[in-house]
Backbone as a chain_set.jsonl record, in Angstrom:
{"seq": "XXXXXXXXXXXXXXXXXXXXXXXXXXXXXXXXXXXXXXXXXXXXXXXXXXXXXXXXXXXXXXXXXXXXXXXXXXXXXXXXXXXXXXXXXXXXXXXXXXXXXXXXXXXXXXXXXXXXXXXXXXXXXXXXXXXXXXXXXXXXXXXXXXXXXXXXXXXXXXXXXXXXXXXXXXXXXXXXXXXXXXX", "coords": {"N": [[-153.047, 97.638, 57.773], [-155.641, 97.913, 56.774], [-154.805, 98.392, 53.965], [-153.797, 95.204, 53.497], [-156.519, 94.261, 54.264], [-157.939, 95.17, 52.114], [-156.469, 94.259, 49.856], [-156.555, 91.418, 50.017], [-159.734, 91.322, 50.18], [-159.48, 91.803, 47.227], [-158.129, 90.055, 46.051], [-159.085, 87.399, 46.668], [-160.862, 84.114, 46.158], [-163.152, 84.531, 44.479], [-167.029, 84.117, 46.091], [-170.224, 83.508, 44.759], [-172.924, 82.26, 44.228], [-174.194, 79.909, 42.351], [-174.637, 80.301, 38.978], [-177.283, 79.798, 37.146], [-176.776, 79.088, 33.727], [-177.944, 80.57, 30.917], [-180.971, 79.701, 29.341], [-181.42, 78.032, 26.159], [-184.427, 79.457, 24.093], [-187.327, 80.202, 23.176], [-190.512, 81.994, 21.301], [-193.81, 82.091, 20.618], [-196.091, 83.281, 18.97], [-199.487, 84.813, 19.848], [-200.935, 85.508, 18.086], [-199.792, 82.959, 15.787], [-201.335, 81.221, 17.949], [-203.72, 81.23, 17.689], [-203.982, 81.373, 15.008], [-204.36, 78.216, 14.654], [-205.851, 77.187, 16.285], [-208.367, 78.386, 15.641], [-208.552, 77.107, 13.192], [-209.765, 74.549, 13.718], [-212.747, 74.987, 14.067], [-215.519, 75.426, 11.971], [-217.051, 73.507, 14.527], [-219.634, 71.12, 14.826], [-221.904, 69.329, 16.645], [-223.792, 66.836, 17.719], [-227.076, 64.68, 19.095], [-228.453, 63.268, 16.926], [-231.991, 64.186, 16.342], [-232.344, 65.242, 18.727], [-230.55, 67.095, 20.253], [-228.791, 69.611, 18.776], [-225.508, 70.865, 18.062], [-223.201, 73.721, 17.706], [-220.247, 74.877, 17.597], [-218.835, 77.982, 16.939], [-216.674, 81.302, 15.591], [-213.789, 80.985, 17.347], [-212.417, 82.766, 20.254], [-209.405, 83.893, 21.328], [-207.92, 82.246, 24.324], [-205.45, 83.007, 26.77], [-204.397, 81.853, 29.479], [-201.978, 82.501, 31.73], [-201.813, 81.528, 34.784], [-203.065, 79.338, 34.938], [-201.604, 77.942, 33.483], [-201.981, 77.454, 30.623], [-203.965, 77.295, 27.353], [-206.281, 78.513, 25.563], [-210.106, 78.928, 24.292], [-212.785, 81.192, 23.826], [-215.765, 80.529, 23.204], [-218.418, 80.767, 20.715], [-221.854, 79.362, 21.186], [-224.746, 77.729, 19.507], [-227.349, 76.302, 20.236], [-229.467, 73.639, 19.426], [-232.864, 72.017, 18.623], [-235.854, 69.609, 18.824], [-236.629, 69.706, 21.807], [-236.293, 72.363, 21.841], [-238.221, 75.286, 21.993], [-237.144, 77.312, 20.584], [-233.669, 78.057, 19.42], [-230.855, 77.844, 21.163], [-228.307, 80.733, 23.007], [-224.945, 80.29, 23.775], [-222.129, 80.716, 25.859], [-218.349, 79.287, 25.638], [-216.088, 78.389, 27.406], [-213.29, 76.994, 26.536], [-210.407, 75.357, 27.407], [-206.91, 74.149, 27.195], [-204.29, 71.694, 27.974], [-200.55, 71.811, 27.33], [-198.272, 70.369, 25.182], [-194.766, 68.792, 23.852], [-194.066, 67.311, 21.626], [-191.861, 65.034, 20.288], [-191.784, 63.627, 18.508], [-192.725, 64.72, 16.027], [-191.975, 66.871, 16.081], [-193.748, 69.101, 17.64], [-195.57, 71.343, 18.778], [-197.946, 70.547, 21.081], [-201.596, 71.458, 21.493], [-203.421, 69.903, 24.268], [-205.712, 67.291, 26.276], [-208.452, 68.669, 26.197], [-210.745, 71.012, 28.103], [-213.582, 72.34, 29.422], [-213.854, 75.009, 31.279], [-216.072, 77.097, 32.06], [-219.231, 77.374, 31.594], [-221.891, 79.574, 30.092], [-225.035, 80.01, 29.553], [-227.954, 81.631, 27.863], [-231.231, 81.601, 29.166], [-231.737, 78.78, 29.292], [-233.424, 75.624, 29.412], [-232.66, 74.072, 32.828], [-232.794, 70.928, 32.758], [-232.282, 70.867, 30.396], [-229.44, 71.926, 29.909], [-228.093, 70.527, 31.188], [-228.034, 67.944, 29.789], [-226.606, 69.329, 27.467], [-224.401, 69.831, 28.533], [-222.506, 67.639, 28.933], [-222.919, 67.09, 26.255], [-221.067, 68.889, 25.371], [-218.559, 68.362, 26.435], [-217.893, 65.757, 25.25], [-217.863, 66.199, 22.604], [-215.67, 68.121, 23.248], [-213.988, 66.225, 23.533], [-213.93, 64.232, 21.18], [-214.257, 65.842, 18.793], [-212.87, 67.982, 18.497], [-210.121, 67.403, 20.327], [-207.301, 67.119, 20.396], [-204.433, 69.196, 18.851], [-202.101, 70.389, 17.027], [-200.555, 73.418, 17.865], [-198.134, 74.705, 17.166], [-195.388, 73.833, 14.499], [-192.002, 73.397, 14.587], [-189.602, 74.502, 12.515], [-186.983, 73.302, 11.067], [-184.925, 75.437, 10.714], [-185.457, 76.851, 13.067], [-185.022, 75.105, 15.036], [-182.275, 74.175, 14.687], [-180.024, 75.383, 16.22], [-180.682, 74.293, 18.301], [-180.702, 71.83, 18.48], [-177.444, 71.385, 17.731], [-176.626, 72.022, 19.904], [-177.757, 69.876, 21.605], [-180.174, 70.088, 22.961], [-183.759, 70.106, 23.868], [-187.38, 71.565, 23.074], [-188.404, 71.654, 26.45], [-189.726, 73.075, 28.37], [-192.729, 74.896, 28.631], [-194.218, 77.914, 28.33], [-196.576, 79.874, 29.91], [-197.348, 82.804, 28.719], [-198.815, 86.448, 28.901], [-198.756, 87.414, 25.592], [-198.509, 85.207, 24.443], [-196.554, 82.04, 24.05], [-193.949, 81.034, 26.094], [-190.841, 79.108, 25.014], [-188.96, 77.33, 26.383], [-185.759, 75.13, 26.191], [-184.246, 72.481, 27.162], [-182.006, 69.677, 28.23], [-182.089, 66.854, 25.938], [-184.079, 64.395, 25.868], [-182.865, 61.025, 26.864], [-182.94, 57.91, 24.433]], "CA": [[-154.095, 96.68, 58.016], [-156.676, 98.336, 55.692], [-154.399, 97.874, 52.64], [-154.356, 94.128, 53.626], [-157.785, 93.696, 53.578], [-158.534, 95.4, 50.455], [-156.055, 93.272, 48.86], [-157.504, 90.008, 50.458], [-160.898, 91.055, 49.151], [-159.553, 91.505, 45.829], [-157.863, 88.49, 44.931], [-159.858, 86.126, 46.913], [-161.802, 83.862, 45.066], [-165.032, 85.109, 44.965], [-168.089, 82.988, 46.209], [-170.739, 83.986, 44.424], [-174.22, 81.778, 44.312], [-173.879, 79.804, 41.21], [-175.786, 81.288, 38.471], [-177.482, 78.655, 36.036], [-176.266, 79.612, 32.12], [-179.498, 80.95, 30.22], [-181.534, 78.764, 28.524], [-182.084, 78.844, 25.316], [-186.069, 79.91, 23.917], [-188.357, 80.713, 21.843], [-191.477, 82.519, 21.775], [-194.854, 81.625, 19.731], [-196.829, 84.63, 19.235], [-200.64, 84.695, 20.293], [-201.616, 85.257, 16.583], [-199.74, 82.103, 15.471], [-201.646, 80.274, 18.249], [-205.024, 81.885, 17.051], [-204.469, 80.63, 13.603], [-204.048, 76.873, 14.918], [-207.078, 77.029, 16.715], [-209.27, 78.714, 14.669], [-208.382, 75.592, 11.924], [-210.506, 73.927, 14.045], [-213.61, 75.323, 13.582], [-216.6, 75.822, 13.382], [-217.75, 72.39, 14.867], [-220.99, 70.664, 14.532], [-222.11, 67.666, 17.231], [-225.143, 66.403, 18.45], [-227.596, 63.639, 19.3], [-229.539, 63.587, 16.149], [-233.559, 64.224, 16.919], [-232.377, 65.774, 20.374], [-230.117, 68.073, 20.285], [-227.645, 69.764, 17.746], [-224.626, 72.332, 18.669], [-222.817, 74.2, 16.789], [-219.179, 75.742, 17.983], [-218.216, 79.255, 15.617], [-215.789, 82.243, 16.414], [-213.382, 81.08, 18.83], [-211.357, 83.679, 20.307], [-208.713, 83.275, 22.124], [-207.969, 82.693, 25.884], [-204.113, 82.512, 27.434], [-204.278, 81.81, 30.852], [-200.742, 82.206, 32.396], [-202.265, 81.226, 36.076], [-203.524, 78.09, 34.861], [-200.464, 77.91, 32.452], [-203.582, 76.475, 29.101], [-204.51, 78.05, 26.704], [-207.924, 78.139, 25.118], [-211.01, 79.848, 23.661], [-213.604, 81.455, 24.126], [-216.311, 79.518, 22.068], [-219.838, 80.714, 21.029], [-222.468, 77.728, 20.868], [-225.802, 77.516, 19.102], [-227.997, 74.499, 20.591], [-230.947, 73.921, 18.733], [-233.211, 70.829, 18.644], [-237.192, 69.884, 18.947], [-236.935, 69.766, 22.8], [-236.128, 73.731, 22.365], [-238.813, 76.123, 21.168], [-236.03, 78.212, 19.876], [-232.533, 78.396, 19.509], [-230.272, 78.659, 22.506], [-227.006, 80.605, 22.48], [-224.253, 80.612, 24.795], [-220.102, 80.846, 25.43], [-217.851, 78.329, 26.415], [-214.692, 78.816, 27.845], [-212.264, 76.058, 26.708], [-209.145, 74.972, 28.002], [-205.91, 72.775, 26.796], [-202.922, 71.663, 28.349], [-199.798, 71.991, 26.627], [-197.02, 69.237, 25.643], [-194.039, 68.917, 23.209], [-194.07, 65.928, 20.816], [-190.832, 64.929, 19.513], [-191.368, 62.8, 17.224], [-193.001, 65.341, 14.975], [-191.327, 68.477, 16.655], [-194.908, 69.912, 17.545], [-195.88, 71.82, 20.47], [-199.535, 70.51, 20.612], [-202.716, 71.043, 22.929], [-204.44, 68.354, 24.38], [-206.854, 67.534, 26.97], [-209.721, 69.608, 26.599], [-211.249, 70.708, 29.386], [-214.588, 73.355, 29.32], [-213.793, 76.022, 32.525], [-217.29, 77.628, 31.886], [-220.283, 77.485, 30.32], [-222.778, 80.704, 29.903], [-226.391, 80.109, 28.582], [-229.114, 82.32, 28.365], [-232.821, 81.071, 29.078], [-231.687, 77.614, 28.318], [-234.044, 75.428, 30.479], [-231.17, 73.349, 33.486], [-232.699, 69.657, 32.461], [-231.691, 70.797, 28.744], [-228.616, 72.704, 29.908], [-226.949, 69.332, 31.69], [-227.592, 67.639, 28.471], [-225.776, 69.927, 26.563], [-222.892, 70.019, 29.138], [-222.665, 66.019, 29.113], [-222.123, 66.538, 24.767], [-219.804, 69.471, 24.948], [-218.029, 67.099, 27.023], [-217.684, 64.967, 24.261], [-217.328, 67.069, 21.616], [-214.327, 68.549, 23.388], [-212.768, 64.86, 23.218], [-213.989, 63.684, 19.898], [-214.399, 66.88, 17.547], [-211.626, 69.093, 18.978], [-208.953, 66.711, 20.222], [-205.564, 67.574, 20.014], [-204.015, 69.625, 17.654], [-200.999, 70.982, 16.823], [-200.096, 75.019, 18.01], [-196.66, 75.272, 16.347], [-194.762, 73.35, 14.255], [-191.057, 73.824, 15.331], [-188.921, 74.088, 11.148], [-185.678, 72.705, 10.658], [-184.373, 76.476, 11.032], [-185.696, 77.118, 14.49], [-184.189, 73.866, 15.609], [-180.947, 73.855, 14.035], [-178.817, 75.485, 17.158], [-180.831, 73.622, 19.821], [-179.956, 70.425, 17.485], [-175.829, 70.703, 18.118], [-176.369, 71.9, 21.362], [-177.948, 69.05, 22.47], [-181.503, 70.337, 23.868], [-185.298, 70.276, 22.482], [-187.948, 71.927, 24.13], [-189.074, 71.417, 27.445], [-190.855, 73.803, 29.42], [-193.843, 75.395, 27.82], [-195.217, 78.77, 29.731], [-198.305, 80.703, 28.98], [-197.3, 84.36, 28.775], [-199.457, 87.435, 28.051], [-198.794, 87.549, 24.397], [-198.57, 83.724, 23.789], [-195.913, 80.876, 24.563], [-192.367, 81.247, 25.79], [-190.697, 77.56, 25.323], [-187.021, 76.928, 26.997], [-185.137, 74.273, 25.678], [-183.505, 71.591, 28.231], [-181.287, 68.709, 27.966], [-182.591, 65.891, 25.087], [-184.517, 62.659, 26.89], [-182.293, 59.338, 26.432], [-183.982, 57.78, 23.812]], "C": [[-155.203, 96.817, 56.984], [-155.998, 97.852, 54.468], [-154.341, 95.911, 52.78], [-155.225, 93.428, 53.555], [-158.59, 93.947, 52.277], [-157.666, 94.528, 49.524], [-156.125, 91.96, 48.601], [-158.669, 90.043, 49.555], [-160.755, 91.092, 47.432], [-158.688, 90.51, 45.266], [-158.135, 87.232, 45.454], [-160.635, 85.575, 46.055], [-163.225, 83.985, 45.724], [-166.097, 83.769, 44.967], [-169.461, 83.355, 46.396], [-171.802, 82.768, 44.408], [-173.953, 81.265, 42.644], [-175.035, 79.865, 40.413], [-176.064, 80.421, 37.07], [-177.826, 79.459, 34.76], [-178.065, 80.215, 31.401], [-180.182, 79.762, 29.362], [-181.73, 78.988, 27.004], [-184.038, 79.07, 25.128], [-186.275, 80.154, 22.993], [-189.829, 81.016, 21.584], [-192.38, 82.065, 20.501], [-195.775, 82.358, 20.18], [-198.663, 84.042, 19.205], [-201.332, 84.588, 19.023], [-200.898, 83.759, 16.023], [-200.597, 81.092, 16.571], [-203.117, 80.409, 17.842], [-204.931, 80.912, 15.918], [-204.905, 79.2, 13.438], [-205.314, 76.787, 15.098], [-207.989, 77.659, 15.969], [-209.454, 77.823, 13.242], [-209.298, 75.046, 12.507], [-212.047, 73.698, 14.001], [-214.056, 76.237, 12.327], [-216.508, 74.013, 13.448], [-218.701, 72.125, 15.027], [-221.049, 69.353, 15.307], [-223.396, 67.704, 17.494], [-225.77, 64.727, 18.31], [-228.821, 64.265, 18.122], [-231.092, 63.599, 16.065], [-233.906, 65.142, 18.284], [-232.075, 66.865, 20.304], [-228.64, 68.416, 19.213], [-226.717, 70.92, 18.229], [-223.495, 73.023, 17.812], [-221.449, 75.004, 18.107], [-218.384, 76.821, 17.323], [-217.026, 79.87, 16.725], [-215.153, 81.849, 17.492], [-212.094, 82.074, 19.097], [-210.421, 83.359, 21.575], [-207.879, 83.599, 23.234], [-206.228, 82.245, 26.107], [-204.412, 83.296, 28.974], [-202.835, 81.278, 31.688], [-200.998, 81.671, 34.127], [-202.271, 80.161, 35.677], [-202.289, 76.802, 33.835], [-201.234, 76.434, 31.193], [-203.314, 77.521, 28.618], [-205.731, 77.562, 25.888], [-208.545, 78.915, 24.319], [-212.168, 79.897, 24.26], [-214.67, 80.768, 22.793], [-217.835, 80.431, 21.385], [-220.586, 79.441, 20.665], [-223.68, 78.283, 20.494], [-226.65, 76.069, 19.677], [-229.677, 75.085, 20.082], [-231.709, 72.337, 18.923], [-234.931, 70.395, 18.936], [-237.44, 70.165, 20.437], [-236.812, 71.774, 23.27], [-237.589, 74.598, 21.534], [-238.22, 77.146, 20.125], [-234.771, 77.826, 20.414], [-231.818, 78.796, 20.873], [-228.863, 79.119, 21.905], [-225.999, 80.633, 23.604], [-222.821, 80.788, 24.418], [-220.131, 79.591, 26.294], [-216.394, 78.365, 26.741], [-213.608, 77.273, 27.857], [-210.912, 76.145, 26.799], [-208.005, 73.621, 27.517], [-204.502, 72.888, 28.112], [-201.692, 71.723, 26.873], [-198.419, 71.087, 26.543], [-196.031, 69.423, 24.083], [-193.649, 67.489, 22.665], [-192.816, 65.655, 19.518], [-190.638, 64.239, 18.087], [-191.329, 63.223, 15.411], [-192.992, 66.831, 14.957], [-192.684, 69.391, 16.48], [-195.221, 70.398, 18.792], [-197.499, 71.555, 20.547], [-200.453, 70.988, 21.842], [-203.526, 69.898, 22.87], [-205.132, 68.421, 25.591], [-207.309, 68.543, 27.138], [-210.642, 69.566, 27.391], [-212.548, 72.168, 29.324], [-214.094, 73.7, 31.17], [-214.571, 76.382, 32.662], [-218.051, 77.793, 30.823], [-221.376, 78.762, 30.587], [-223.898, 80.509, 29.024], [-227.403, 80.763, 29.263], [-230.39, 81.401, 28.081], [-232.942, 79.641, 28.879], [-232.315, 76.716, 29.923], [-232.685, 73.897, 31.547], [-231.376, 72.042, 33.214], [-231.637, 69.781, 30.777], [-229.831, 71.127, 28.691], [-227.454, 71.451, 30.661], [-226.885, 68.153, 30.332], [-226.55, 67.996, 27.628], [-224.725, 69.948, 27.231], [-222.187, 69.025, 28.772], [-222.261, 66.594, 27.28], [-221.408, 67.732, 24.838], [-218.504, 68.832, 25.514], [-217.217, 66.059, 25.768], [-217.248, 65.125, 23.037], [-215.878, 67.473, 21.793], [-213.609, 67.258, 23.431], [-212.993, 64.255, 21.751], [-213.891, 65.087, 18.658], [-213.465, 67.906, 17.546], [-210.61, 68.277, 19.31], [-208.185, 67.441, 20.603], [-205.381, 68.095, 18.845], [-202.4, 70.046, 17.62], [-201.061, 73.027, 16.818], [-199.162, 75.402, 16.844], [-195.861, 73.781, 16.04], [-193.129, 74.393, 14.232], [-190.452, 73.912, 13.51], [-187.348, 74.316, 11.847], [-184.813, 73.974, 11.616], [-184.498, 76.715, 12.513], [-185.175, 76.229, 15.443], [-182.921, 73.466, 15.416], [-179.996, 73.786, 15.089], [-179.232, 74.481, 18.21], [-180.516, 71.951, 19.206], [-178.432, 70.342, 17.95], [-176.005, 71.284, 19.245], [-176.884, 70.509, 22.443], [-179.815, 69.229, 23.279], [-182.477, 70.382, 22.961], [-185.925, 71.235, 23.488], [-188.242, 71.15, 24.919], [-189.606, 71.893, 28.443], [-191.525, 74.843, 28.314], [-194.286, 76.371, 28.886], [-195.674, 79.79, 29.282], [-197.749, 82.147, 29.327], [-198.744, 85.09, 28.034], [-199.718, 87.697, 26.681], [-198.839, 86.326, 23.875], [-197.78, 82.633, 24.712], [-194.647, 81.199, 24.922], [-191.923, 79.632, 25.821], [-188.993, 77.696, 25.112], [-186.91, 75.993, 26.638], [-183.892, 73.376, 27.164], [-182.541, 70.089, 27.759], [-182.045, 67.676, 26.83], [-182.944, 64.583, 25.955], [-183.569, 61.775, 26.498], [-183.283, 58.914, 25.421], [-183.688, 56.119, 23.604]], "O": [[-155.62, 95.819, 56.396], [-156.535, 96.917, 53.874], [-155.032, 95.363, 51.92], [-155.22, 92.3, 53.063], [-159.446, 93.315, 51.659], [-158.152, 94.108, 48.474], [-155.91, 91.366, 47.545], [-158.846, 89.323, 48.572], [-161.538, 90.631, 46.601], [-158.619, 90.243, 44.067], [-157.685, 86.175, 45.011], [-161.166, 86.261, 45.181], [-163.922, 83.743, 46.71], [-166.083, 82.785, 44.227], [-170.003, 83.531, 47.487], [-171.072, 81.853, 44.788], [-173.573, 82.073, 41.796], [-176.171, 79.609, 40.812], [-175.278, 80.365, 36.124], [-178.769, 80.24, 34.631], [-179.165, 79.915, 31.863], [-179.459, 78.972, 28.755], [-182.176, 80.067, 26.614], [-184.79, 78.81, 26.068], [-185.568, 80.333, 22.002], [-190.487, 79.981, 21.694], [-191.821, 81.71, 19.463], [-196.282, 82.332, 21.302], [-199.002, 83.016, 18.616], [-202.198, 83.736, 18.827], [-201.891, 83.123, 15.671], [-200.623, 79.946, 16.123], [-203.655, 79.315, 17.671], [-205.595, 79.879, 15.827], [-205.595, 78.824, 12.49], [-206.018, 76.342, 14.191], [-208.615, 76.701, 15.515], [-210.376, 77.936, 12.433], [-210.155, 74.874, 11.641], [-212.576, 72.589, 13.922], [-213.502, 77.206, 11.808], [-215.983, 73.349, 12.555], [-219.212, 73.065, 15.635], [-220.447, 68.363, 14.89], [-224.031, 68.758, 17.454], [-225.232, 63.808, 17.692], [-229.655, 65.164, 18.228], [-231.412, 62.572, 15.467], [-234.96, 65.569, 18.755], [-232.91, 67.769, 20.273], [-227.715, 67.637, 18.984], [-227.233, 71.89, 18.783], [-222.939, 72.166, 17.125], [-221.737, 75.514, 19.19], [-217.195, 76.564, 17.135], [-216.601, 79.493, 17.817], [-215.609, 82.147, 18.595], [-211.079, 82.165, 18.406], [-210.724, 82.7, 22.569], [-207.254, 84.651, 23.373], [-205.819, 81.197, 25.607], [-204.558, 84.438, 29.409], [-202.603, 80.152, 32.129], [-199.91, 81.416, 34.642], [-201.233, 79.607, 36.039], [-202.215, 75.588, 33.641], [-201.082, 75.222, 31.042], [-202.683, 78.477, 29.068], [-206.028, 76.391, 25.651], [-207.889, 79.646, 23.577], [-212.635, 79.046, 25.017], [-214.282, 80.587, 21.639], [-218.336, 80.774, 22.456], [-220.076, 78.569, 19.961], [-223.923, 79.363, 21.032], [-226.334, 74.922, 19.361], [-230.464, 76.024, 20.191], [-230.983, 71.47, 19.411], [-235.35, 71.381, 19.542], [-238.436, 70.864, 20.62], [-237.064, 72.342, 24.333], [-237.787, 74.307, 20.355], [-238.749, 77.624, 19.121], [-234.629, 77.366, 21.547], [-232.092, 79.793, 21.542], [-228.261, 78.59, 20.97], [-226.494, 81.187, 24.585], [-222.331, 80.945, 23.3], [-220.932, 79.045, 27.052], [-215.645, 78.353, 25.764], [-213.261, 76.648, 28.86], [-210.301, 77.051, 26.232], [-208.284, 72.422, 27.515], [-204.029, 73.797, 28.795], [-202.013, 71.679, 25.686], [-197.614, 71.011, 27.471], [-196.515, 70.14, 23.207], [-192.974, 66.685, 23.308], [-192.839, 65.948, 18.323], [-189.862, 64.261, 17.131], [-190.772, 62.826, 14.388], [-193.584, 67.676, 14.286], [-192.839, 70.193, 15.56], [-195.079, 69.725, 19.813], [-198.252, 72.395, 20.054], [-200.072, 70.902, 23.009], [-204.064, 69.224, 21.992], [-205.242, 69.54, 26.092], [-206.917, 69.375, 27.956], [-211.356, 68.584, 27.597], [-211.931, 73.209, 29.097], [-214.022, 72.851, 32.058], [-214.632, 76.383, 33.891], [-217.839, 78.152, 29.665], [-221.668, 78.725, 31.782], [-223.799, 80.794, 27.831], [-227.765, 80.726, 30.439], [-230.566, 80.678, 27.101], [-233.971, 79.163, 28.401], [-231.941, 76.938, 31.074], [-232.063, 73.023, 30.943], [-230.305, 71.441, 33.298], [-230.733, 69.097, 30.298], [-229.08, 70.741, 27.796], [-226.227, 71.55, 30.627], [-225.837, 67.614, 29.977], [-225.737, 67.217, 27.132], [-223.756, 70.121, 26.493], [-221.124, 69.314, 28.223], [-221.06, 66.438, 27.055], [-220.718, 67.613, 23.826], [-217.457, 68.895, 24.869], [-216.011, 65.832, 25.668], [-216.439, 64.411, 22.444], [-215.009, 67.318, 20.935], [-212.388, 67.382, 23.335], [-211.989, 63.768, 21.231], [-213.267, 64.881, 17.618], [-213.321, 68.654, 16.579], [-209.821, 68.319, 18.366], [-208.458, 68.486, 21.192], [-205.964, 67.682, 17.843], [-201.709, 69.776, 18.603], [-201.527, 73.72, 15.913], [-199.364, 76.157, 15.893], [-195.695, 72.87, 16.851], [-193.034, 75.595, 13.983], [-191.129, 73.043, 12.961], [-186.834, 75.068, 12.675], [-184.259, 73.8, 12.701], [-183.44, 76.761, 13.141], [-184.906, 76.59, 16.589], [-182.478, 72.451, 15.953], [-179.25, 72.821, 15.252], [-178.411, 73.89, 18.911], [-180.033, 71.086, 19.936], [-178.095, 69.311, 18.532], [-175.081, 70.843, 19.929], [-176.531, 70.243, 23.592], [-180.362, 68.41, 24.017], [-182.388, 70.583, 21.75], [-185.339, 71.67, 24.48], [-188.423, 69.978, 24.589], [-189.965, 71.205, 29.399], [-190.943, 75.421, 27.395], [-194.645, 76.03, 30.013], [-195.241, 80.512, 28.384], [-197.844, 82.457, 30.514], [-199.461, 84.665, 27.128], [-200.814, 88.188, 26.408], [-199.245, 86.279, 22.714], [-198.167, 82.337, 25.842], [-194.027, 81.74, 24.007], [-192.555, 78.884, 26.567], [-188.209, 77.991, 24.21], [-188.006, 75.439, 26.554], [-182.983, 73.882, 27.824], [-182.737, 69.68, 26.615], [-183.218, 67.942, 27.09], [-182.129, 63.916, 26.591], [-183.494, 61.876, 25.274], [-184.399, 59.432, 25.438], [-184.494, 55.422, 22.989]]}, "num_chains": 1, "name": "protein.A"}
């Protein structure tokens, strides 16, 4: 009876949980997304007579929770309504999308998560929120993270897949590759 069932269990067909093939990937290190963003600045906006702002040093934020990535900003706001110089941080934020047409993994909507100013008086300080606001849609934009080359695309080319999932790791980007849209 025992030898019976051991020989049942071994040439039954096994029914195992089916186990979806690996994807392929590809990772985009935290210093290549640094370099992208740091192209960007510094930035310079303002309401000329009012207020002027200045965006330097941005260093940079990956938020796998929020699955963005961003920077940390510093700001200068200067202008006659200030007696001096204000300075603060700003904690910006992108989403992340994959643009085929020009095989780019870009960020886009910018979104400020927090702002930090010292001494800066709160009529002046909703001003300045109201043009970083603006700034982050006109002077920052969209950009391009990573351009994808020929080489890096070659296998996911005869296999059939591009990217399509983008996810914020610790060190940078991991991006899986999924079926090709209809086009």
């Amino acid at each position: 009876m025992l030898r019976r069932s051991l020989l049942a269990a071994l040439f039954a067909p096994a029914v195992l949980p089916a186990q979806e093939a690996p994807r392929p990937s590809l990772r985009v290190s935290a210093a290549q997304i640094y370099k992208a963003l740091s192209a960007r600045f510094p930035v310079r906006w303002g309401v000329p007579g009012v207020v002027e702002l200045s965006a330097d040093a941005p260093q940079l934020l990956l938020a796998p929770a929020r699955q963005q990535i961003g920077a940390t900003l510093q700001l200068n706001a200067s202008g006659p309504q200030m007696p001096e110089p204000q300075t603060g941080e700003v904690d910006l934020l992108f989403a992340l999308r994959y643009e085929p047409s020009d095989r780019t993994l870009r960020a886009y909507r910018p979104d400020f998560h927090d702002v930090r100013w010292s001494r800066m008086p709160e009529r002046t300080s909703q001003a300045v929120r109201r043009l970083l606001r603006e700034m982050a849609r006109q002077a920052v934009g969209e950009f391009v993270v990573h351009r994808f080359t020929d080489r890096e695309l070659a296998l996911a080319d005869t296999m059939g897949v591009q990217p399509q999932t983008i996810t914020v790791v610790d060190d940078g980007l991991l991006v899986q590759f999924g079926p090709k849209a209809a086009s």
